[in-house]
MMTF fields as JSON, N, C-alpha, C and O atoms, coordinates in Angstrom:
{
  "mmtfVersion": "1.0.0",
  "mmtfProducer": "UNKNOWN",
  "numBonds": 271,
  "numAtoms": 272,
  "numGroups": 68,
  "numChains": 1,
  "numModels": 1,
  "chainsPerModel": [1],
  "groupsPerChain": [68],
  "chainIdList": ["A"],
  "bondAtomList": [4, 2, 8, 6, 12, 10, 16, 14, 20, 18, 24, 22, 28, 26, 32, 30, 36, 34, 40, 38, 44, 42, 48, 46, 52, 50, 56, 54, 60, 58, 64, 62, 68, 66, 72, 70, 76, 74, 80, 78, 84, 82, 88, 86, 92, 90, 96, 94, 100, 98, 104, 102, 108, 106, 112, 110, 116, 114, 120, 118, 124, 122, 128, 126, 132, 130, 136, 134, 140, 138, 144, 142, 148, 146, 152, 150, 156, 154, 160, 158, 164, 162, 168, 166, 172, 170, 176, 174, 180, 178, 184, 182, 188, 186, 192, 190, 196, 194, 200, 198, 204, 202, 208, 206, 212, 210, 216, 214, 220, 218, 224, 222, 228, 226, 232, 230, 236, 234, 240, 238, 244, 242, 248, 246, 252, 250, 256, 254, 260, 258, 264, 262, 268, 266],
  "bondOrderList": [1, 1, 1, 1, 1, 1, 1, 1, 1, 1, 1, 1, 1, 1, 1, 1, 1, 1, 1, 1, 1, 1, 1, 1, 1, 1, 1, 1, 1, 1, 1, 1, 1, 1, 1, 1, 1, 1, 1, 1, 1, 1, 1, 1, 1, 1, 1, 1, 1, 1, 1, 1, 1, 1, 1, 1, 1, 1, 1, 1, 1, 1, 1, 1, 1, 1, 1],
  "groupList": [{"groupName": "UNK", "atomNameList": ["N", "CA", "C", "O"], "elementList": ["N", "C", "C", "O"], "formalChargeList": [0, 0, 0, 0], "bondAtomList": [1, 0, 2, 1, 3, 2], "bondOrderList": [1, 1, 2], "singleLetterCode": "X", "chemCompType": "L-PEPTIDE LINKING"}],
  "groupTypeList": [0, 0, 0, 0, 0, 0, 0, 0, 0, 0, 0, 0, 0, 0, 0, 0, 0, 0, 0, 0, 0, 0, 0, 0, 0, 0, 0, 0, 0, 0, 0, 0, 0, 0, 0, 0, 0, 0, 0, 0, 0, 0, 0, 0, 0, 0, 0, 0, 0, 0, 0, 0, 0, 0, 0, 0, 0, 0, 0, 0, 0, 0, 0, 0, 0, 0, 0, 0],
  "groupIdList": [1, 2, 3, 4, 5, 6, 7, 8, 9, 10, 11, 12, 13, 14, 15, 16, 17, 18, 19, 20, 21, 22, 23, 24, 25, 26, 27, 28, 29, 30, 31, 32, 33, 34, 35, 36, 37, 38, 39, 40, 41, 42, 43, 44, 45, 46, 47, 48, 49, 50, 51, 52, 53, 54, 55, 56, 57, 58, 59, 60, 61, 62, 63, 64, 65, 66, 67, 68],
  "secStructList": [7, 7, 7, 7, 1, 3, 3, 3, 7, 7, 4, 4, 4, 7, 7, 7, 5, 7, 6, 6, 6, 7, 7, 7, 7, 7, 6, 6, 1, 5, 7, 3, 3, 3, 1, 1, 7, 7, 7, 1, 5, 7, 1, 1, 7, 7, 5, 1, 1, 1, 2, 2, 2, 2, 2, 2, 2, 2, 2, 2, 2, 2, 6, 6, 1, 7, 7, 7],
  "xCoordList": [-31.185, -31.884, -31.3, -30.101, -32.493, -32.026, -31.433, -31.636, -30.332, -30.329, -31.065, -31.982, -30.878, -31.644, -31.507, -30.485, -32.315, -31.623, -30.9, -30.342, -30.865, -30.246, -29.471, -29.402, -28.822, -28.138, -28.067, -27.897, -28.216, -28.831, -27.101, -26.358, -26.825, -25.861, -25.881, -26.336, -25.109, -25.162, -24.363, -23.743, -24.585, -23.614, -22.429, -21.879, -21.713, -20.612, -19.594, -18.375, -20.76, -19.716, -19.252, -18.409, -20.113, -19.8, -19.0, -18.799, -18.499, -18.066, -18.877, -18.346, -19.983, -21.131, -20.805, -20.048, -21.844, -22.315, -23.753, -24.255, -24.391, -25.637, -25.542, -24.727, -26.414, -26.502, -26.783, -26.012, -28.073, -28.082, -27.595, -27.601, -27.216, -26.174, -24.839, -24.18, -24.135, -22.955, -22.241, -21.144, -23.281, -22.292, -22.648, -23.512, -21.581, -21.72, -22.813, -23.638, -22.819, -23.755, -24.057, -23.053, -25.34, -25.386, -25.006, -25.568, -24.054, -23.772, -24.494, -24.46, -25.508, -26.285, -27.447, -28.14, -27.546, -28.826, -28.556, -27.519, -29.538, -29.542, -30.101, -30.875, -29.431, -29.521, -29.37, -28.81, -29.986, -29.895, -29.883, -30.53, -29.116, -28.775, -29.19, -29.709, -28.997, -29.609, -27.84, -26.98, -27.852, -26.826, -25.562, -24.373, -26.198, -25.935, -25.105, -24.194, -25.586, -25.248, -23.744, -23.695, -22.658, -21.598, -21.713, -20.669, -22.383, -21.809, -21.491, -21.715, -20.871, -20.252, -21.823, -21.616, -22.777, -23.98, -24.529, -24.62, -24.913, -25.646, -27.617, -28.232, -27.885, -29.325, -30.362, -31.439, -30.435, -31.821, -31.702, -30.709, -32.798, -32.948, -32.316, -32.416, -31.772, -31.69, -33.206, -34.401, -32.797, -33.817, -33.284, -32.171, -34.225, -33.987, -33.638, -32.785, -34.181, -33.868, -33.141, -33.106, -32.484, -32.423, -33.909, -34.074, -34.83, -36.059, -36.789, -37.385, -36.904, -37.396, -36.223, -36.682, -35.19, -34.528, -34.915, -34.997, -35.143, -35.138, -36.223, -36.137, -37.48, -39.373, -39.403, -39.929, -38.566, -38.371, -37.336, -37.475, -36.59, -35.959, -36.914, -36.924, -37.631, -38.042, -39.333, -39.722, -39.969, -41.24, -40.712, -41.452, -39.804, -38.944, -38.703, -38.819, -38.33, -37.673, -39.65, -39.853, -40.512, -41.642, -42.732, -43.813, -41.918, -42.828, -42.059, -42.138, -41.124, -40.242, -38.981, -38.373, -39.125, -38.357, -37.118, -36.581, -36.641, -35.078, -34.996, -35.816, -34.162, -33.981, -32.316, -31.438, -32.361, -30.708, -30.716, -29.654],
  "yCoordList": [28.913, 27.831, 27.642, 27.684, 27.39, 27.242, 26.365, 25.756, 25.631, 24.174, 23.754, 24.425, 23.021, 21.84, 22.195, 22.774, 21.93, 22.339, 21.599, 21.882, 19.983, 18.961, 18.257, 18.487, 17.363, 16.419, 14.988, 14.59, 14.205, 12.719, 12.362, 13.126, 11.164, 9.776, 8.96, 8.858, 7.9, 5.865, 6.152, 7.121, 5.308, 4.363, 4.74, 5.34, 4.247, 3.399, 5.268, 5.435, 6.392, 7.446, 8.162, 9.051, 7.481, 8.343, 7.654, 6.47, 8.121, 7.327, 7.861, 8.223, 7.963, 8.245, 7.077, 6.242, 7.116, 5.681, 5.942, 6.992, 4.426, 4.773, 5.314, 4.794, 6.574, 6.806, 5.863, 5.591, 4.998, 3.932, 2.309, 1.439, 2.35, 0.696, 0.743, -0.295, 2.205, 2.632, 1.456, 0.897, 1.404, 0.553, 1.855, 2.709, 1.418, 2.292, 2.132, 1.224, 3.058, 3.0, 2.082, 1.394, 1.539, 0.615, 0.816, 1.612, -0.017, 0.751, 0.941, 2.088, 0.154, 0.703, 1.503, 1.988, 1.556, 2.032, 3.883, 4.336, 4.497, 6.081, 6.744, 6.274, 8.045, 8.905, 10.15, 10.387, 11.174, 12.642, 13.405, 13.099, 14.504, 15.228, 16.41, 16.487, 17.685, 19.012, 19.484, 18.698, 20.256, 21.113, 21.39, 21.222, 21.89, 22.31, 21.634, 22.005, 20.597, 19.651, 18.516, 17.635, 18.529, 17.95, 17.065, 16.423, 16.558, 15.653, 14.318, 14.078, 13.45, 12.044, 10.974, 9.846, 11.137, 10.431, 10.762, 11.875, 9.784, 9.62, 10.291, 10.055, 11.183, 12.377, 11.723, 12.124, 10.79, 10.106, 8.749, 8.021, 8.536, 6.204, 5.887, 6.584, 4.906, 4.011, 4.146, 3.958, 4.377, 4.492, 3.13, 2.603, 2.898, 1.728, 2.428, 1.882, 3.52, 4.199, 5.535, 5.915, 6.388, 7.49, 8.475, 9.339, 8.201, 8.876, 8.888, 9.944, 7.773, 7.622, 8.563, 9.11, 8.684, 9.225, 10.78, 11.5, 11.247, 12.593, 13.157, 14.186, 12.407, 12.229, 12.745, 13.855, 11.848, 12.333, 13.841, 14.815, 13.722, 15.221, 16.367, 17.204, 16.323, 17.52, 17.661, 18.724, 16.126, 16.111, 16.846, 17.679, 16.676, 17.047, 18.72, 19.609, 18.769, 20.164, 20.981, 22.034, 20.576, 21.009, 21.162, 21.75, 20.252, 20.428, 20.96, 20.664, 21.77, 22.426, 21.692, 22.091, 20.527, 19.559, 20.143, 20.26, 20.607, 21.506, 22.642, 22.751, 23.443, 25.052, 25.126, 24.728, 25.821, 25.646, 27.594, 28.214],
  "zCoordList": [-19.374, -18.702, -17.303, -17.027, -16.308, -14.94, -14.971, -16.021, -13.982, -13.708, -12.805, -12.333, -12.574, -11.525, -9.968, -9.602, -9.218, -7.563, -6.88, -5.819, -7.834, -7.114, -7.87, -9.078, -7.322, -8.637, -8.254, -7.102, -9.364, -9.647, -10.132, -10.748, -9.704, -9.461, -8.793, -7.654, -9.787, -9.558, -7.992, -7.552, -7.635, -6.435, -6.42, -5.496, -7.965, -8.109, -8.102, -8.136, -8.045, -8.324, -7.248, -7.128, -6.357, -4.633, -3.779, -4.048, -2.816, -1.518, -0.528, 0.522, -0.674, 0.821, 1.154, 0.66, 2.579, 3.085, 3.603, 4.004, 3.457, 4.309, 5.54, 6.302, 6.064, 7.562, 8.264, 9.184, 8.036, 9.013, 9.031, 9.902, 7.765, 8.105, 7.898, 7.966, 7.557, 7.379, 6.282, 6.269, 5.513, 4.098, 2.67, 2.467, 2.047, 0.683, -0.124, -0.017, -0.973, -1.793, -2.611, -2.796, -3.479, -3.849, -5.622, -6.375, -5.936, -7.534, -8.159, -8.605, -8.603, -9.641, -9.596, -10.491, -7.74, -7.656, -8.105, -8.589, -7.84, -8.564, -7.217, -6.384, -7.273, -5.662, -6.179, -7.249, -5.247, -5.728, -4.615, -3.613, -4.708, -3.189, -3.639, -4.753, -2.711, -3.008, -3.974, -4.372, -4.022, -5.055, -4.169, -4.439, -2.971, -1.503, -0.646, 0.094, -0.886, -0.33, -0.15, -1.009, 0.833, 0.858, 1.604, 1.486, 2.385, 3.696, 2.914, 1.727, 3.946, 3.685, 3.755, 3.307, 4.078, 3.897, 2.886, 2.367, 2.578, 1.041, 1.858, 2.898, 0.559, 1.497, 0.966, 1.405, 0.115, -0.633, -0.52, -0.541, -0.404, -0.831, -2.263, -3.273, -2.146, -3.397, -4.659, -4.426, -5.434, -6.423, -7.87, -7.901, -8.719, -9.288, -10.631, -11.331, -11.039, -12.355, -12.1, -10.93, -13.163, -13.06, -13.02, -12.159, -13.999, -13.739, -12.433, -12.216, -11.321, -10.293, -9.319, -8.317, -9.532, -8.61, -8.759, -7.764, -10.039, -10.348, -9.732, -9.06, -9.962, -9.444, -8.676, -8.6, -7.336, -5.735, -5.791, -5.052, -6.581, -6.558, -6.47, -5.568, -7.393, -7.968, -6.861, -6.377, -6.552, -5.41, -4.188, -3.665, -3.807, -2.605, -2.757, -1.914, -4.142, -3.878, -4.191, -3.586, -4.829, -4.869, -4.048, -4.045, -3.183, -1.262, -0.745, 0.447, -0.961, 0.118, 1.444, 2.437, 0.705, 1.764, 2.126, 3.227, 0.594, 0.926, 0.057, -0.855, 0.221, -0.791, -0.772, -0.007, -1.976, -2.047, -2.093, -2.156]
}
């Protein structure tokens, strides 16, 4: 089984920060970055569930937004 191209986590597990108000993440909210992906900014919006965060994952990686 493939994995995933991206990966989904809470707030409370990162030390990103928002790019544009430079505050941390929000704990409970749910975020997903490419696989690829290291920088110190958090790469997705706040999402309210884990399923909504994944949605935009997979929409994103299914429009070509990013490729790992």
């Amino acid at each position: 089984m493939m994995s995933a191209p991206y990966r989904l986590f809470q707030g409370k597990d990162t030390r990103q920060i928002d790019g544009h108000t430079t505050q941390g993440a929000r704990d409970i909210a749910w975020y997903w970055e490419p696989v690829t992906y290291e920088g110190d900014v958090l790469y997705s919006n706040p999402y309210e569930s884990k399923n909504e965060a994944e949605s935009a994952a997979q929409d994103a990686y299914d429009n070509g937004s990013f490729t790992v």
